[in-house]
C-alpha positions as CSV (number, residue, x, y, z in Angstrom):
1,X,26.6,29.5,3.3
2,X,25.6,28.2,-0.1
3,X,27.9,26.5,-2.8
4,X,29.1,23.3,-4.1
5,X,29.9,20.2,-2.1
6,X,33.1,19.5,-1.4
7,X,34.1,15.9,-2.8
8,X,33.3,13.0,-0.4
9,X,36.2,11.6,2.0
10,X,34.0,8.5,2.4
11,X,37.4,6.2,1.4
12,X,39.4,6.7,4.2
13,X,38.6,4.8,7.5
14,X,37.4,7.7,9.9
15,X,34.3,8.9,11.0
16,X,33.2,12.6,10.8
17,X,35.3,14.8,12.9
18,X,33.7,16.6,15.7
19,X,33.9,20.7,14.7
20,X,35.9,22.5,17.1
21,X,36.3,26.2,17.8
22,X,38.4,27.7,17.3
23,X,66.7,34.0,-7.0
24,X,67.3,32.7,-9.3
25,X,70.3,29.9,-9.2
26,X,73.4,29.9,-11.2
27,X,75.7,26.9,-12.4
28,X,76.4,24.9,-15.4
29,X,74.3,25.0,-18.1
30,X,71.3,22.2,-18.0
31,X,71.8,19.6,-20.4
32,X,69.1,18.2,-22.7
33,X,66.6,15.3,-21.6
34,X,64.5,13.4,-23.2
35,X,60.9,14.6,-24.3
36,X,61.9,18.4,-24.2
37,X,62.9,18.0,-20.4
38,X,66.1,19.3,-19.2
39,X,68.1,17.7,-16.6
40,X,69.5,20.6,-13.7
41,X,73.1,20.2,-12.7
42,X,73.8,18.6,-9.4
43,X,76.8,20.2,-7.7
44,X,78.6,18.9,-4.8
45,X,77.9,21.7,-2.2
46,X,74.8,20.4,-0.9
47,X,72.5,17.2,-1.2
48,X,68.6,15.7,-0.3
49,X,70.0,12.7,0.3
50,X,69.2,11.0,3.2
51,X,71.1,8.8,5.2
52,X,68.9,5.6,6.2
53,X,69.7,3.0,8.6
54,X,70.7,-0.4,7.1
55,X,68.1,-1.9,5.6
56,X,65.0,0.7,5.5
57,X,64.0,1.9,2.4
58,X,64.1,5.7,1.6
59,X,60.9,7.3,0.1
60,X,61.5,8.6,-3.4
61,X,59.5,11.9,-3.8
62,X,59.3,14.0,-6.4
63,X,58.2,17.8,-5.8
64,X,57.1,20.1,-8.4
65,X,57.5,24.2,-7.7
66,X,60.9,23.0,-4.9
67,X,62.0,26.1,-5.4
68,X,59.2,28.1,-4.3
69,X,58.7,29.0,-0.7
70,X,57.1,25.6,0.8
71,X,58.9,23.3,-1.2
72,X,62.1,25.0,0.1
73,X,60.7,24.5,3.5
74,X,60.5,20.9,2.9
75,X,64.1,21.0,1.4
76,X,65.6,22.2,4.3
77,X,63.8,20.0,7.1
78,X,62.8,16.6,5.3
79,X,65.6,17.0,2.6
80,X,67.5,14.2,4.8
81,X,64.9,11.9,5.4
82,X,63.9,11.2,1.9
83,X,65.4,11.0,-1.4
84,X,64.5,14.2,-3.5
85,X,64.0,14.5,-7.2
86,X,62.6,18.5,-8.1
87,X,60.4,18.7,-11.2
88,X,60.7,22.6,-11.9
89,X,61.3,25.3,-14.6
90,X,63.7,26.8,-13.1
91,X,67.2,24.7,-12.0
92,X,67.3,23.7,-8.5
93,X,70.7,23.4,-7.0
94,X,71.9,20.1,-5.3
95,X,69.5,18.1,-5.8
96,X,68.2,15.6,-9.1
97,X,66.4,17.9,-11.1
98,X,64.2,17.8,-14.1
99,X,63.5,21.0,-16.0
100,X,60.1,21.1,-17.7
101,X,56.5,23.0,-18.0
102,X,53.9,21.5,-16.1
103,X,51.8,22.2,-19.6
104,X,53.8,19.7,-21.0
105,X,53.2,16.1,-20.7
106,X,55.3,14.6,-22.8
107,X,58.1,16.7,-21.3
108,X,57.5,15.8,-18.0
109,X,56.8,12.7,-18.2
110,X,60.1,10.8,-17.7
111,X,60.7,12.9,-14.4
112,X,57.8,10.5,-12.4
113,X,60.0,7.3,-12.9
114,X,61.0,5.0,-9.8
115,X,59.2,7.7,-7.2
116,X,57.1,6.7,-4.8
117,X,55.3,10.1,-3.7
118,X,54.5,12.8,-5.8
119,X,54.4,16.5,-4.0
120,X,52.6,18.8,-6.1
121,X,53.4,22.5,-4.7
122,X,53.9,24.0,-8.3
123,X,51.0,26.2,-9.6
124,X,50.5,30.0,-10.9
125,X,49.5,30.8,-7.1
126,X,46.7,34.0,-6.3
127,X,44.2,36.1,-8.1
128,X,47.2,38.4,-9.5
129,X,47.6,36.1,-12.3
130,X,46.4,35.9,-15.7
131,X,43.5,33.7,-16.8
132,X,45.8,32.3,-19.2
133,X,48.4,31.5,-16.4
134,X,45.9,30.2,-14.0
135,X,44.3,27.7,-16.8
136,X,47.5,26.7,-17.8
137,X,49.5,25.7,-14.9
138,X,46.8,24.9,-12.6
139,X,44.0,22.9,-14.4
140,X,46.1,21.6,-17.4
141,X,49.3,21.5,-15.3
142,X,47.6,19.4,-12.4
143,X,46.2,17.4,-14.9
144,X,49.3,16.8,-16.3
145,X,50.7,15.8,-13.1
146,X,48.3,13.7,-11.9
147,X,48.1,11.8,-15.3
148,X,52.3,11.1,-15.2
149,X,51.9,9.9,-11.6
150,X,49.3,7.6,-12.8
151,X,51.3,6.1,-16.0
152,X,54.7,5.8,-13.7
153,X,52.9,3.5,-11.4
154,X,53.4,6.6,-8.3
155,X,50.9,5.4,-5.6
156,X,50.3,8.7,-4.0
157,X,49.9,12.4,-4.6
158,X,50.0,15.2,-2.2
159,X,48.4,18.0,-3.9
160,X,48.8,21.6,-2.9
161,X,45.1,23.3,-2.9
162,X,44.1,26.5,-1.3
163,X,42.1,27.7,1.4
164,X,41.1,29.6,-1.5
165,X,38.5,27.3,-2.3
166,X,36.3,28.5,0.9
167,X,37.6,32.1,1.3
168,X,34.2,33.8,-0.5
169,X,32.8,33.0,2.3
170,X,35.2,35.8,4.1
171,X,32.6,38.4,2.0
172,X,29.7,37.8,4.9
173,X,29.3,37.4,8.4
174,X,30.8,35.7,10.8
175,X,33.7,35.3,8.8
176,X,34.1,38.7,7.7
177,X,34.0,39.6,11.2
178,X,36.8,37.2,12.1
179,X,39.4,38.0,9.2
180,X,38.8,41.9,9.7
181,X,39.7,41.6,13.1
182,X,36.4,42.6,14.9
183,X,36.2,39.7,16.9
184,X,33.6,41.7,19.4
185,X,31.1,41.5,16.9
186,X,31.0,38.0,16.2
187,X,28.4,36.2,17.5
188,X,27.5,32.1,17.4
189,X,29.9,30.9,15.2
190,X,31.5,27.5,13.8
191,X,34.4,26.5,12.2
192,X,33.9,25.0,8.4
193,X,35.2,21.5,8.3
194,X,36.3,19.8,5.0
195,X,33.0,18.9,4.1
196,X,31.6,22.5,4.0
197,X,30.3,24.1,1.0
198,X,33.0,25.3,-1.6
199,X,33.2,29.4,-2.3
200,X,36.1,30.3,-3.9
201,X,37.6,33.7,-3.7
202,X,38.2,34.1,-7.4
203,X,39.6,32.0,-10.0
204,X,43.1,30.6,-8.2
205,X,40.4,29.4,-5.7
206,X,37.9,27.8,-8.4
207,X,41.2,26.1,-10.2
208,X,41.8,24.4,-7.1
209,X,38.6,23.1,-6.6
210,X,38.9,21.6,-10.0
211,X,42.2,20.1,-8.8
212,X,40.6,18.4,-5.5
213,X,37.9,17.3,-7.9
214,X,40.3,15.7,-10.3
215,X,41.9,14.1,-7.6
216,X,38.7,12.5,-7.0
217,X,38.6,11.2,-10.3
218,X,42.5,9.9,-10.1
219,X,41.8,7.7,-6.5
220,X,38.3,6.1,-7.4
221,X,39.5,5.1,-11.1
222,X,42.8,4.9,-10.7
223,X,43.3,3.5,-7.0
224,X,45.6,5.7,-6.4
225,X,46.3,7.8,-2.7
226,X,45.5,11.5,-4.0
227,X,45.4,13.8,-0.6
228,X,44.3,17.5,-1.1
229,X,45.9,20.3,1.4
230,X,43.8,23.6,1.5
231,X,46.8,25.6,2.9
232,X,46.9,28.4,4.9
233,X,48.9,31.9,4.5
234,X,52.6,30.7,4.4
235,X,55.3,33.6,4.1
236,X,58.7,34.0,3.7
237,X,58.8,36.5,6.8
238,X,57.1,33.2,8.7
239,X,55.0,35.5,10.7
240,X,51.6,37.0,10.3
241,X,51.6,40.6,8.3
242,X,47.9,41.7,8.1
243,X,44.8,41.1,10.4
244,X,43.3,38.5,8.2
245,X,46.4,36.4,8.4
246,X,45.6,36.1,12.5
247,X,43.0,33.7,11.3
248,X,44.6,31.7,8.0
249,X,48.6,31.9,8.9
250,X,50.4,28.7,8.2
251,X,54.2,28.7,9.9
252,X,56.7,27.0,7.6
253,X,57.5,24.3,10.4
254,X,53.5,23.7,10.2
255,X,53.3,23.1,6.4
256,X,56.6,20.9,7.0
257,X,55.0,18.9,9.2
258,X,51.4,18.2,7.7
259,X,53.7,17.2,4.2
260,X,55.6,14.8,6.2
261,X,52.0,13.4,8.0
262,X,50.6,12.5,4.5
263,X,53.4,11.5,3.1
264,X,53.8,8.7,6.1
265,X,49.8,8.4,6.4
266,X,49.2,4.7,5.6
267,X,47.9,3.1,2.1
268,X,44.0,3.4,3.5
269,X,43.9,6.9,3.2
270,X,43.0,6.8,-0.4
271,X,41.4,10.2,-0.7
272,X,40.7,13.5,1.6
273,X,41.3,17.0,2.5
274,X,42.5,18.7,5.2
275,X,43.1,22.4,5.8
276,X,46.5,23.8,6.7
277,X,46.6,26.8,9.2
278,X,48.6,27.1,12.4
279,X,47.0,27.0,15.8
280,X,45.3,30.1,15.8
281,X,42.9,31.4,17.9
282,X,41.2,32.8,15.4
283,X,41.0,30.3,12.8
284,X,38.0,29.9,11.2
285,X,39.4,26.4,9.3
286,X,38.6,22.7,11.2
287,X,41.7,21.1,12.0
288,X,40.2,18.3,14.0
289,X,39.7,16.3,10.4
290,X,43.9,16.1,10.0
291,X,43.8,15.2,13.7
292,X,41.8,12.4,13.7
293,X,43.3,11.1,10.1
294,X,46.9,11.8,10.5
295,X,47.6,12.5,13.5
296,X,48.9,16.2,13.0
297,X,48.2,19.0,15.1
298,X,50.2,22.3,14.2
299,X,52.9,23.9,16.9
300,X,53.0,27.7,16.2
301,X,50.4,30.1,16.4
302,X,49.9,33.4,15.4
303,X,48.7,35.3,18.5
304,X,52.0,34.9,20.1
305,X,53.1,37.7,17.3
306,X,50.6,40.4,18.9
């Protein structure tokens, strides 16, 4: 399948992998920030806190979009094993909160202080959106984000890409085959690693390829650790709904547990990408790549929902 390269991975320490088969909140009313931010309210009914044994250090992360559907995944399972700051338009109870357009930089810029890992989940996510939106959030937004990290001294960056950024090739054979769900059609077929050529499925798709691009950019000038995450189908029902998802579902606990990989991976992985799908039989994403790298293989899988 033709298209662009996908960025080199070349600076972490691994060889090539070996393909395998396969509501809004209510409360108080915010109170200004500085630089056009506004601070959310932190109530006493809940907190990200963790609690760390005597002298270890508690990651400070700070996740844009945390009240969207994965970032309240990681809420509720790593929300007491690291301290949590949300970067977000809307308020986000319980925890330190900054409240701010990803457009902005100025206005988000004072939210990056004294964090160690940045998660960057927020984004104007699928085809359904506007241009304007798509442009804004994801390409000037990401930009945005990855520029703060840099100027706050953050040493890594998780960003949240797509699987979008390969699905075109779900137009043709085999993959066609495999997401339509006639699996006795399919003849010799492979799984595209990371390294495969790029085909969006529209423009969500192209603006994270931009993103993993930039990301590039920020870890070879920058020496920062910027790792890319072509996720998967993740729903709020946790289950798949459709006969592609039997091939690109991503359970919650999965996602969970591929944020907390990178975010413990060690310094020398500087830059890569990994996809993000459960253990499906059906997948038509390498997972061996996050394997090898991280050590992460996912739990669930969707055939067990037939």
């Amino acid at each position: 399948m033709r298209g662009a390269r996908s960025p080199s991975t070349s600076t972490t320490s691994t060889t090539s992998p070996r393909p395998a088969r396969g509501s809004r909140v209510t409360g108080p009313r915010p109170t200004r920030s500085i630089a056009g931010a506004r601070r959310c309210p932190t109530t006493s009914g809940s907190t990200a806190r963790s609690r760390p044994s005597p002298g270890v250090a508690v990651r400070r992360l700070l996740v844009t979009g945390l009240s969207g559907l994965i970032g309240g995944a990681l809420r509720k399972h790593l929300g007491d094993r690291y301290t949590l700051r949300a970067l977000n338009r809307r308020p986000v109870d319980g925890v330190e909160c900054h409240q701010a357009d990803l457009g902005d930089l100025g206005a988000i810029q004072s939210a990056f202080k004294d964090v160690d890992t940045v998660v960057h989940l927020g984004a104007a996510a699928g085809d359904r959106q506007t241009p304007e939106d798509l442009l804004r959030s994801n390409v000037m937004g990401t930009y945005n984000v990855f520029e703060a990290a840099k100027r706050a001294g953050v040493k890594r960056v998780i960003f949240a890409s797509s699987g979008a950024t390969v699905s075109g090739a779900e137009r043709e054979p085999p993959l066609s085959h495999i997401v339509n769900g006639r699996y006795d059609e399919l003849g010799s077929w492979s799984p595209l690693t990371h390294e495969a050529p790029l085909r969006p499925g529209g423009l969500y798709g192209a603006t994270k390829i931009w993103g993993e691009a930039l990301a590039r950019v920020y870890a070879d000038s920058h020496g920062m650790s910027m790792i890319c995450l072509r996720i998967g189908r993740v729903r709020a029902e946790d289950r798949p709904m459709a006969p592609r998802e039997f091939s690109v579902w991503c359970s919650q606990r999965d996602i969970v547990r591929m944020l907390e990989a990178c975010i413990e991976a060690p310094p020398s992985v500087r830059f890569d990408v990994f996809y993000v799908v459960s253990a499906n039989r059906w997948s038509y994403r390498d997972l061996e790549h996050a394997r090898a790298v991280l050590g992460w293989t996912p739990v669930d899988r969707a055939e067990d929902f037939r």
